[in-house]
C-alpha positions as CSV (number, residue, x, y, z in Angstrom):
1,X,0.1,-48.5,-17.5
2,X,-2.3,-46.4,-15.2
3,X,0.9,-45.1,-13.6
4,X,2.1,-44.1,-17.4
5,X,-1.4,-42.2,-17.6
6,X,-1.7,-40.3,-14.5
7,X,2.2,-38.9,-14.4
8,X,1.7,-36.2,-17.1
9,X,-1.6,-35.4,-15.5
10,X,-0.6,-35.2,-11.6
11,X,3.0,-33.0,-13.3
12,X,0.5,-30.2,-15.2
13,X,-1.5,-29.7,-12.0
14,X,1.9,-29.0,-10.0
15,X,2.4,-26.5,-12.0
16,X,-0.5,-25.3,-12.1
17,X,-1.5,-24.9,-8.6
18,X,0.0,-21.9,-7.4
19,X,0.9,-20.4,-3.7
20,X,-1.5,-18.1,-2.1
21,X,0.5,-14.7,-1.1
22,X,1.6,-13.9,1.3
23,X,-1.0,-11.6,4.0
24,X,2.2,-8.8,4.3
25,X,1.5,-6.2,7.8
26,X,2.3,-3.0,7.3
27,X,5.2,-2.8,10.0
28,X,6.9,-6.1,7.9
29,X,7.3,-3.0,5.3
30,X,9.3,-1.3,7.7
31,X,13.4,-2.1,8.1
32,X,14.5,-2.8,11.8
33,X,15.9,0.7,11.8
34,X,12.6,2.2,11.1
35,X,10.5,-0.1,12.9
36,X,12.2,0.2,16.1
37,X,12.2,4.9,15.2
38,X,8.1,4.2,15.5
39,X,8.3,2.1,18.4
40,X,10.2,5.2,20.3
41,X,8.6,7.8,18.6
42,X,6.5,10.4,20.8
43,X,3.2,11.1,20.7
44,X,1.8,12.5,17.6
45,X,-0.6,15.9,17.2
46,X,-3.2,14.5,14.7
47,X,-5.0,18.3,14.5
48,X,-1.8,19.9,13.1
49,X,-3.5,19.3,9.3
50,X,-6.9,21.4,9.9
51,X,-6.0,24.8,8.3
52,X,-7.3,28.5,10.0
53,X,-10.9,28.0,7.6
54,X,-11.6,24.3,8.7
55,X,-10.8,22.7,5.5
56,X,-8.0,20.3,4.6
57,X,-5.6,21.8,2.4
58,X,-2.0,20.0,2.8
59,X,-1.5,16.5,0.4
60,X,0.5,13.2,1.7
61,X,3.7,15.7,0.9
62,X,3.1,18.0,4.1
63,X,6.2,18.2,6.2
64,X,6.5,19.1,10.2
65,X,9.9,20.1,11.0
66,X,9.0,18.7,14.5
67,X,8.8,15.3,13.4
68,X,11.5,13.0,13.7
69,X,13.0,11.8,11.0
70,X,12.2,8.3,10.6
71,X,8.3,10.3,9.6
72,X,10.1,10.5,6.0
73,X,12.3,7.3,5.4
74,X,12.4,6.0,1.9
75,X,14.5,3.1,3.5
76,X,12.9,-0.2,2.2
77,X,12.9,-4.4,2.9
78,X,14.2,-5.7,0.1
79,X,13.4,-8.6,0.1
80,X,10.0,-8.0,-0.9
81,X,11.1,-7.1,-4.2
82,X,8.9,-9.1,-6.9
83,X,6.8,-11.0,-4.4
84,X,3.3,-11.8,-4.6
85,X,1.3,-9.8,-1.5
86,X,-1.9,-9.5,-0.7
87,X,-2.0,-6.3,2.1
88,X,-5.0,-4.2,3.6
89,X,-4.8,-0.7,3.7
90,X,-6.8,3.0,2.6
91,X,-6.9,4.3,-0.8
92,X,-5.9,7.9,-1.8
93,X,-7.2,8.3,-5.6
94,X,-5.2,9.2,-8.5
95,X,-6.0,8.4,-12.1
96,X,-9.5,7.2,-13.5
97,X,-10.6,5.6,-16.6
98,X,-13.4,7.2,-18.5
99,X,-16.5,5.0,-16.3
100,X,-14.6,6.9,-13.2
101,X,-13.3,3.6,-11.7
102,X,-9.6,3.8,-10.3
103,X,-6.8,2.8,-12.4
104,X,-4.5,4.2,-9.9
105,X,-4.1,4.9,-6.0
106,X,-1.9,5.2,-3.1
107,X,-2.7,2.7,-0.5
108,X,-1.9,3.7,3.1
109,X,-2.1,1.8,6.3
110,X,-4.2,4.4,8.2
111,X,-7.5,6.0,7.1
112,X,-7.3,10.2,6.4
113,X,-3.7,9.9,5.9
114,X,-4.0,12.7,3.4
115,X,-6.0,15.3,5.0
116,X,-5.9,15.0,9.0
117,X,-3.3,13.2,10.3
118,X,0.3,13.8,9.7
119,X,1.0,11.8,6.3
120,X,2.6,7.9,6.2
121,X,6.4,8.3,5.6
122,X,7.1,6.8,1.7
123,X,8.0,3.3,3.4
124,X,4.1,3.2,4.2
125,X,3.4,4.1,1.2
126,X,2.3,2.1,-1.6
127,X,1.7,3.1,-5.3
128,X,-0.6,1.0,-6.9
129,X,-1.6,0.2,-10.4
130,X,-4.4,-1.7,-11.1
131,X,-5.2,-1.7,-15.1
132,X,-9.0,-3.5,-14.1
133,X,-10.1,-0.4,-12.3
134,X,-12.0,0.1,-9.4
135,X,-14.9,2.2,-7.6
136,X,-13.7,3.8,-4.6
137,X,-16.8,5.9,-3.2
138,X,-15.5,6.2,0.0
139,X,-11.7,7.0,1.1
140,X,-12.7,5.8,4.5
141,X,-13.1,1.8,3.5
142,X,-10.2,-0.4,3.6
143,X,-9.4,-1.9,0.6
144,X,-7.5,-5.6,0.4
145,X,-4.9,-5.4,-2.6
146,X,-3.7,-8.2,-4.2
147,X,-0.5,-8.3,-6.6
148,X,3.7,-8.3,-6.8
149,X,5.2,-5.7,-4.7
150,X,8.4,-3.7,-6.5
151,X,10.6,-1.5,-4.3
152,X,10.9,1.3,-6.5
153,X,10.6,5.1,-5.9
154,X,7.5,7.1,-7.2
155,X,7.7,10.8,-6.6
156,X,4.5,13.5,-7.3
157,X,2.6,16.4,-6.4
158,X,0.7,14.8,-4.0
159,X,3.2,11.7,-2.0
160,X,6.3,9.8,-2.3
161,X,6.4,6.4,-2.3
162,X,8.7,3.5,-1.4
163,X,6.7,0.5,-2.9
164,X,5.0,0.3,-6.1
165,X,2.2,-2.8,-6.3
166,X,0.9,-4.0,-9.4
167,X,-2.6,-5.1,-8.5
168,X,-4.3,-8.1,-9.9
169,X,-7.4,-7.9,-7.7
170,X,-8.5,-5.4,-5.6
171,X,-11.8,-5.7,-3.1
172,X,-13.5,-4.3,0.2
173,X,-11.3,-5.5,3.3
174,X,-13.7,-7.9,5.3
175,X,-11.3,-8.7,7.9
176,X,-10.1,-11.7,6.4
């Protein structure tokens, strides 16, 4: 009898407990082609983004003819397609609701991506979309971002992107 009343119970809650995601790198975002292009790449100029009056003026689209090509693959894994993730990274702010928080942000794996440093290529770029919104006062803090991955192409004024990641929870990185 006890047996008869604990089945339906112990059946709802293994269906209700579900998987933490999976902590995805960076480099796991990267095919074997691409990964092994960074491992061989040379030595990058990080000052080449500082214009003659000391500002930053160039967006994630800036492009150095002396950059090998693997600096602007689109070429994806897969494999990710649809799967829950949970990845650290640097936001690059895009849309706003009216109380100013984020509805909408690149995430990139390295901070100043869009001003300093030569830009992620698209396969390191992530477009996310995160209808709760969130304050991002500073560019500089990593951000943990929590959601299903898509492999799908975004294109705009300011990046390309490889990945698009709809958030369901966003918070300061804490190393865990």
């Amino acid at each position: 009898m006890l047996r008869r009343l604990l089945l339906p119970v112990l059946f709802s809650l293994t269906f209700t407990v579900q998987a933490a995601p999976a902590t995805v790198d960076w480099l796991d975002l990267l095919p074997a082609e691409d990964y092994q292009a960074m491992l061989d790449m040379p030595e990058i100029d990080h000052g080449s983004g500082l214009d003659s009056e000391g500002d930053f003026t160039q967006s994630l689209r800036q492009q150095d003819d002396s950059l090998p090509e693997v600096m602007y693959s689109t070429r994806v894994v897969s494999a990710y397609d649809g799967q829950a993730i949970r990845i650290g990274g640097y936001p690059v702010p895009l849309e706003t609701d009216a109380d100013g928080r984020y509805l909408s942000f690149f995430l990139v794996p390295y901070a100043g991506a869009c001003i300093h440093v030569p830009p992620p290529p698209p396969n390191q770029i992530i477009l996310v979309d995160y209808p709760d919104g969130i304050a991002i006062d500073d560019i500089y803090q990593p951000f943990w971002v929590q959601g299903t991955l898509h492999v799908t192409h975004t294109s705009n004024d300011l990046a390309e992107a490889s990945y698009a990641l709809s958030a369901e929870r966003v918070w300061l990185y804490d190393g865990q």
